[in-house]
C-alpha positions in Angstrom: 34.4 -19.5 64.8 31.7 -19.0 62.2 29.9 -21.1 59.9 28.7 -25.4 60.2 31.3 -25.6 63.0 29.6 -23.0 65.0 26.1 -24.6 64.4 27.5 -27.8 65.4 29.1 -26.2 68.8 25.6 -24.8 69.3 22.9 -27.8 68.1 22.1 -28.8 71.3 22.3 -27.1 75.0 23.1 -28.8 78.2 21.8 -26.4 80.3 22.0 -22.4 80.9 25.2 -21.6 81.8 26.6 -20.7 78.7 24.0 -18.1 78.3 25.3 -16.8 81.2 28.7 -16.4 80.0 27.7 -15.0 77.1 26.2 -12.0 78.5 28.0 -9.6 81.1 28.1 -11.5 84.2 29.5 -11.3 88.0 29.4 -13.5 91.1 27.1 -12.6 93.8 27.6 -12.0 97.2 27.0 -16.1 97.8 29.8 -16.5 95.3 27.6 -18.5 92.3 27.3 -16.2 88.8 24.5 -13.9 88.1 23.9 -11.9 84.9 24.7 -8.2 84.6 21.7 -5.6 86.1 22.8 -3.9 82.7 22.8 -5.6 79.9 22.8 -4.1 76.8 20.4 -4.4 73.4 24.0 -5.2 71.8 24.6 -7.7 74.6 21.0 -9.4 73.6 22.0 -9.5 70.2 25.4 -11.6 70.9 23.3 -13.8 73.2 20.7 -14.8 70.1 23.5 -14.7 67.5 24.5 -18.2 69.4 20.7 -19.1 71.1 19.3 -19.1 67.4 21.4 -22.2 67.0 20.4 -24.2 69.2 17.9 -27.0 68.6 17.7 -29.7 71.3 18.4 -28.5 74.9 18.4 -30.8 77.7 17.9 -29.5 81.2 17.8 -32.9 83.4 20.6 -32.2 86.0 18.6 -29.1 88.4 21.8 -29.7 90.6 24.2 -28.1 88.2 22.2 -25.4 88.1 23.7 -24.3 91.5 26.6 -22.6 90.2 24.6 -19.4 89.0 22.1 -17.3 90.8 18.5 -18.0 90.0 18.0 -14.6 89.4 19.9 -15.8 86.2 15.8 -17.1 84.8 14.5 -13.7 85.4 17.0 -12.1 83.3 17.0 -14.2 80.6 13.3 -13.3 80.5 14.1 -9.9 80.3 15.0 -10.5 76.4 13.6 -7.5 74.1 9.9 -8.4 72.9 11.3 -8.2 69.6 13.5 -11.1 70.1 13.4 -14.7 70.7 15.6 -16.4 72.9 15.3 -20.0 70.7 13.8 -19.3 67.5 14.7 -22.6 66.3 14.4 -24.8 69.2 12.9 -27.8 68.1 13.1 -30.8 71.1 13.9 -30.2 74.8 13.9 -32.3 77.5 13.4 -31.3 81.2 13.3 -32.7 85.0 10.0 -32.8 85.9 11.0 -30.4 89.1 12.2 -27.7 86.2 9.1 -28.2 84.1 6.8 -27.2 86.9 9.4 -24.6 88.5 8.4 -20.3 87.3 11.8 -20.5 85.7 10.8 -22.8 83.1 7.8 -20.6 82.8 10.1 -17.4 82.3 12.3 -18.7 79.9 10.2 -21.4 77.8 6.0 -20.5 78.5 5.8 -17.3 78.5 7.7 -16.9 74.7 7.1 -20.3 73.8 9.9 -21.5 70.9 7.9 -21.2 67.8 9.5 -24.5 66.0 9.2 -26.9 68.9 8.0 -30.3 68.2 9.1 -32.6 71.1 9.3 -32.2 75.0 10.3 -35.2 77.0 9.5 -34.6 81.2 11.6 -36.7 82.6 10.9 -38.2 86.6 14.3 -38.9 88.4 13.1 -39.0 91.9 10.2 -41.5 93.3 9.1 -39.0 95.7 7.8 -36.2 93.0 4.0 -35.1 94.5 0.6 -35.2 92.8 0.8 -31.6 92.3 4.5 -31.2 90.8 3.4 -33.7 88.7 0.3 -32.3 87.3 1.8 -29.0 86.8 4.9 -29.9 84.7 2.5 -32.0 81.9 -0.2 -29.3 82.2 2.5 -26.6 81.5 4.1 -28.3 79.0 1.0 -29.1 77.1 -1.2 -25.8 77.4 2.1 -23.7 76.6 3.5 -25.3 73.9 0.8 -25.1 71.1 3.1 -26.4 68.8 4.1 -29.7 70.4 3.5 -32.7 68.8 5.6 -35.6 70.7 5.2 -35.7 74.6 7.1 -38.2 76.3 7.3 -38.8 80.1 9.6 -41.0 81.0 11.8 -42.0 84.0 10.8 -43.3 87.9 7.4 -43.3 89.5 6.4 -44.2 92.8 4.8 -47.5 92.5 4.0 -46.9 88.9 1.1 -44.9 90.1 -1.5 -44.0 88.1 -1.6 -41.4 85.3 -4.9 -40.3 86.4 -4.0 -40.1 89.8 -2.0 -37.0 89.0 -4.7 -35.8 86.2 -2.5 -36.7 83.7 -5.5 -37.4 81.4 -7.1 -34.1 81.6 -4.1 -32.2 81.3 -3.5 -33.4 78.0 -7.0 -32.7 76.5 -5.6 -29.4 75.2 -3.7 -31.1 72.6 -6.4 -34.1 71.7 -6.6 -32.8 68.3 -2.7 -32.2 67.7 -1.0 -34.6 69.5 0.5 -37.5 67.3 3.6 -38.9 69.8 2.5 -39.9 73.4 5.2 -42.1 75.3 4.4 -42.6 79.1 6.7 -44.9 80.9 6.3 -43.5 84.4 2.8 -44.3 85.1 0.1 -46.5 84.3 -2.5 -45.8 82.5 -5.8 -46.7 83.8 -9.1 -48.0 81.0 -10.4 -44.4 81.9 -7.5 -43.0 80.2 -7.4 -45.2 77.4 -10.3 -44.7 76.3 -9.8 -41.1 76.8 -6.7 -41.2 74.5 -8.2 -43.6 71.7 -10.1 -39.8 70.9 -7.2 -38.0 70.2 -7.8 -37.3 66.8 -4.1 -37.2 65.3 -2.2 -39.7 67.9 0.2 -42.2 65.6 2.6 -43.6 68.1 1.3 -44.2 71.6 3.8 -46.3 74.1 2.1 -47.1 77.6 2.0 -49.2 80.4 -1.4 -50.8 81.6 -1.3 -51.9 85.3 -0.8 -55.6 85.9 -4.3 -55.7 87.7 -6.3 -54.8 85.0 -9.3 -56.0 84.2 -10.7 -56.9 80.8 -13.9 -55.2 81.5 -12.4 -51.8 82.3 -10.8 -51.8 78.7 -13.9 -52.7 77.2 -15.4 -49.9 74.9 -18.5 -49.8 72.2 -16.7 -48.9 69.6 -13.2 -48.2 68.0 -10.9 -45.1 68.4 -7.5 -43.9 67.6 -8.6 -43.2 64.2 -4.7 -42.2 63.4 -2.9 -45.2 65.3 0.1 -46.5 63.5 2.0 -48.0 66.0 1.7 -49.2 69.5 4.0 -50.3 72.3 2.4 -51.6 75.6 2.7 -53.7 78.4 -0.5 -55.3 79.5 -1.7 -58.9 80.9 -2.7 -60.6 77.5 -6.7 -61.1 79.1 -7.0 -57.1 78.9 -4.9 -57.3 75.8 -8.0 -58.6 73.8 -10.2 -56.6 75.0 -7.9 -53.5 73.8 -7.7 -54.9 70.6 -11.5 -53.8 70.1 -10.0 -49.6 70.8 -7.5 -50.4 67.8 -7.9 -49.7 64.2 -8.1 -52.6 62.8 -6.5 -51.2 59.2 -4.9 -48.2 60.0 -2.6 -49.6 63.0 0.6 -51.4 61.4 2.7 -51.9 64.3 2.3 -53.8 67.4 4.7 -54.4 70.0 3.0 -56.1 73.2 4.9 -57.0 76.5 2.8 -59.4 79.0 3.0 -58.2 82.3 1.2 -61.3 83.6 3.2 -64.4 84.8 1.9 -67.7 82.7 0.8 -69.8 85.8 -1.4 -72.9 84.9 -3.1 -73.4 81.5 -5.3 -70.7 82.1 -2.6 -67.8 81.2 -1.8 -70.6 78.5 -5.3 -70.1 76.8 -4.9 -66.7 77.3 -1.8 -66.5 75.3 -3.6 -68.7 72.3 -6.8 -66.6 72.7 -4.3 -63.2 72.2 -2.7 -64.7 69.3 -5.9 -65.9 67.4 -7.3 -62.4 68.0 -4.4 -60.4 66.2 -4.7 -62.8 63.6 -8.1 -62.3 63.2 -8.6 -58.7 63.7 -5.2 -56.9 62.6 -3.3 -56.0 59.2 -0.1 -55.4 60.7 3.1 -55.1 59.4 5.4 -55.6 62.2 4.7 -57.7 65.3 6.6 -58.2 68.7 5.7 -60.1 71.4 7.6 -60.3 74.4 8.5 -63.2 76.1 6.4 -65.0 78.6 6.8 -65.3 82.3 6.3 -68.4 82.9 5.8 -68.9 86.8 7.7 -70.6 89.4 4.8 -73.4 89.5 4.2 -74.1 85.7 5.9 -76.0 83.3 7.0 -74.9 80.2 4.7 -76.1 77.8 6.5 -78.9 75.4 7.0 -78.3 71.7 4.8 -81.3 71.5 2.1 -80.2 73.8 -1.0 -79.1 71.6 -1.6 -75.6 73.3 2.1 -74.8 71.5 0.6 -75.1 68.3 -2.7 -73.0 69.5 -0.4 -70.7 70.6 2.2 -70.3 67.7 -0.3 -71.1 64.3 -2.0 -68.5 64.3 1.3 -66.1 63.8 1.8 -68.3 60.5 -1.5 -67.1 59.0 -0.9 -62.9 59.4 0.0 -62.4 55.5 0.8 -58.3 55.5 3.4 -58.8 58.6 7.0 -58.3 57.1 8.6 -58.3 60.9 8.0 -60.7 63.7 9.2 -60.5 66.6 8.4 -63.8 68.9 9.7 -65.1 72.2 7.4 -67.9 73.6 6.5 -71.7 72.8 7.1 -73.2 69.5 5.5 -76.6 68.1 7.3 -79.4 67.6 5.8 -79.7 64.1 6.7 -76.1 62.5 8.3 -77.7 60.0 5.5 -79.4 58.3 3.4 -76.6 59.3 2.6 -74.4 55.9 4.2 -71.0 56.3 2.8 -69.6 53.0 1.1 -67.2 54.9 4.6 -65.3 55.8 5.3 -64.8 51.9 6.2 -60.9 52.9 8.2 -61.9 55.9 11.4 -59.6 55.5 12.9 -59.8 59.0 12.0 -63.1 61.5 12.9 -63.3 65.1 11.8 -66.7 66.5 13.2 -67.9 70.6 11.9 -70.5 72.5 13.0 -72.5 75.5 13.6 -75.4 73.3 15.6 -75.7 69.9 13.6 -76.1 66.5 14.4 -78.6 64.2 16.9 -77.6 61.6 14.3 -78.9 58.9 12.3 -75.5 59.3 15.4 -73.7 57.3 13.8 -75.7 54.6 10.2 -74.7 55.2 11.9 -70.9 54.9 13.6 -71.3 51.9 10.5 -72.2 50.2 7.9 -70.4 51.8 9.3 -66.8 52.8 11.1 -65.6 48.9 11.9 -61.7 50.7 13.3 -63.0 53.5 16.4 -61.4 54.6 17.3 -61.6 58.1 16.9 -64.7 60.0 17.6 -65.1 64.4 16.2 -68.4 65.7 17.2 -70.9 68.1 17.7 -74.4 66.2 19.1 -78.2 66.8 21.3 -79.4 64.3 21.7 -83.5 64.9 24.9 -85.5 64.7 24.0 -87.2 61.7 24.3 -86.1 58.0 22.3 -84.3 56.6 20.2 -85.7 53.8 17.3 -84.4 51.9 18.3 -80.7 51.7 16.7 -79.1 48.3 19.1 -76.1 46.7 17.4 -72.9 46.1 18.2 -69.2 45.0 17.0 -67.6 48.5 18.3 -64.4 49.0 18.5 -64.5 52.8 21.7 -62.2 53.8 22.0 -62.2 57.6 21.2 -65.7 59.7 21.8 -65.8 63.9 21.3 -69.2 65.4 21.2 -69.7 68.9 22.1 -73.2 69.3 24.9 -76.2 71.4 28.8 -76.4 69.9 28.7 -77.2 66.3 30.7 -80.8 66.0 30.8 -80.8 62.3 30.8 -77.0 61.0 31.6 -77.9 57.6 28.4 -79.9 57.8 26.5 -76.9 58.6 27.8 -74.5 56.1 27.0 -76.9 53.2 23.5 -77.1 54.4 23.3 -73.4 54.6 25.0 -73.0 51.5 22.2 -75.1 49.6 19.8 -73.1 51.3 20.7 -70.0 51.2 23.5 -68.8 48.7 23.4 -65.7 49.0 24.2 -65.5 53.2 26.7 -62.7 53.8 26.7 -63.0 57.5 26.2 -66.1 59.6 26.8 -65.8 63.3 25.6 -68.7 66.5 26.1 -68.3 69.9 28.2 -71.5 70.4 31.6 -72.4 69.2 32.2 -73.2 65.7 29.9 -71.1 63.6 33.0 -68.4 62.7 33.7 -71.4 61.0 30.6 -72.0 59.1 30.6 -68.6 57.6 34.3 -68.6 56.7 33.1 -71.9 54.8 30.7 -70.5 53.2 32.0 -66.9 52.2 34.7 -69.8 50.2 31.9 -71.4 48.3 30.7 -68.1 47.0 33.8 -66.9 46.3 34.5 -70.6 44.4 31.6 -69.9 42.3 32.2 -66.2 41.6 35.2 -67.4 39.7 33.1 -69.7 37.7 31.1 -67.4 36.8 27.7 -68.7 38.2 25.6 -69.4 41.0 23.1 -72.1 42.4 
């Protein structure tokens, strides 16, 4: 086997063991396999002919690793000087017991892969100490000069704290070339924030802020994260706003915020409307999600026609540069009369709420969002006809309504016809919508063979 297929066989590693059979091996006296005392500069040369391949190895499952010696890291570290074991290694992804074990540093420190971009530590077990911890970041970042995504991901005891394991500090070494920082194993503290908000080249940070957080110890004098283009984290909205003042406020196009707060009382209400009127203000974002609310088991879900709905949802209308929104939360009972010119660049639009909206919004849409294209919202259609409906050329192409059994579906599809021409897929989550889009796909099709449209 030569050629693409043998790239393809090689791409990415699951572990050493075909190394091992590679080279000239034999089983120890324990029985597991062991590499050759002799091996070789031939032998080498076979075993990089494949390693040069590879360029993703995973090395997640340390059990597995049982069925060779580990005297099997020591001689893969005995590779020539003038060779590289994985010249064009570009991503790996290790346990967090591997990344901090002197195997990892034989193989992948001490001849660092000279194309490798991303490492991804990876915590399986809750019980992982302070010092194991600290060790496989620190190792991964001060070896590998040429990382530039670092993702830690997995189980934490407690979602400790990133500090608590000097997480912080042993990332410093790579505050200038760092642009991809995912940490979903630990918290991260205001300390650490503000720490990262100097990392020069950071684009895409995803972290979790603890759910006791104060506002004040997110509160800085000034902004940072002069790079930041996206941002995923979970946070209670109070410290949200105060994180707002770290962010660029032009720079920064994507947002994607998940409360970790429970909305008890209209308190975490105010906070949610306080949130909302602060992006609006403060942001020129481009894509927005915002997770859905907890609403605690002593609240009430606001009603659509409740005011703080509106405080809470109008703001969202006014964010002109947004072309995706993501929104799970209250929605006012009045959306349809609200003006929605401010989403004229809205491409893709996610709306969910407890409670249905009024089918009259598809209107509001049609006429006040020309690009979009891809519609999911939950919506009451009533018994009734349907009068008043306005034809235009919208281009919308993909439509998902969450909403009861459809009694008339024929009903529907003319409405959505009118509307929106141009539909190519229509799907519901209640009966009788297969049946609106096989309507529908019939009226285009009718007026493809006339030769014209709305």
């Amino acid at each position: 086997m030569s050629g693409p297929p043998l790239d393809s066989l090689w791409k990415e590693l699951g572990g050493f063991l075909p190394l091992v059979y590679v080279l000239p091996h034999q089983r120890s006296t324990d029985k597991r396999l062991c590499i050759s005392h002799h091996v070789a500069e031939a032998d080498w040369e076979r075993l990089t002919f494949y390693t040069k391949r590879v360029h993703k190895m995973t090395y997640v499952n340390v059990s597995r690793s049982s069925s060779f010696s580990s005297t099997v890291y020591a001689r893969l570290a005995a590779l020539p000087n003038t060779m590289v074991l994985f010249p064009s290694l570009q991503s790996v992804t290790m346990n967090v017991h591997f990344a901090a074990f002197p195997a990892a540093s034989l193989i992948l420190y001490v001849h660092p892969p000279p194309k490798l971009r991303v490492a991804e530590i990876q915590f399986e077990d809750k019980t992982v100490s302070d010092d194991i911890a600290f060790t496989a970041i620190y190792n991964a970042m001060y070896h590998f000069s040429t990382i530039e995504n670092l993702k830690i991901t997995g189980t934490s005891l407690n979602l400790q704290a990133f500090a608590d394991v000097g997480g912080g500090d042993a990332l410093k070494c790579r505050s200038s070339t760092l642009r991809s920082l995912t940490v979903s194993s630990f918290s991260i503290n205001g300390a650490t924030l503000r720490l990262l908000s100097h990392f020069s080249s950071l684009e895409f940070l995803d972290i979790i802020l603890p759910p006791n957080i104060t506002a004040q110890e997110v509160t800085a004098k000034s902004t940072g994260f002069p790079s930041l283009k996206a941002l995923v984290i979970s946070t209670p909205r109070r410290a949200m706003i105060s994180v707002l003042g770290l962010l660029p406020p032009t720079t920064l196009k994507s947002l994607h915020i998940e409360g970790s707060d429970s909305i008890n009382g209209q308190l975490g209400l105010e906070d949610m409307a306080a949130l909302h009127e602060a992006l609006a203000e403060r942001l020129t974002l481009e894509s927005l999600t915002l997770g859905s609310p907890l609403f605690g088991s002593q609240f009430y879900v606001p009603s659509p026609e409740d005011p703080i709905s509106g405080r809470i949802f109008h703001p969202l209308t006014t964010m002109s540069t947004v072309t995706y929104l993501s929104y799970h939360g209250p929605i006012p009972a009045d959306i349809h009369d609200t003006p929605l010119e401010g989403w004229r660049n809205m491409r893709t639009l996610f709306l969910t709420s407890r409670l249905p909206v009024s089918h009259r919004i598809l209107q509001s849409l049609a006429r006040c969002c020309p690009h979009l294209v891809k519609l999911t919202m939950d919506i009451s259609i009533p018994d009734e006809p349907l009068d008043g409906i306005v034809p235009t050329n919208h281009g919308l192409q993909n439509a998902h309504f969450r909403t009861r059994a459809l009694s008339s579906p024929r009903k529907v599809a003319l409405m959505l016809d009118l509307l929106f021409p141009h539909l190519q897929v229509v799907q519901g989550a209640a009966d009788g919508w297969k049946g609106v889009m096989d309507i529908i796909a019939c009226l285009q099709a009718s007026r493809k063979l006339r030769g014209h449209t709305i």
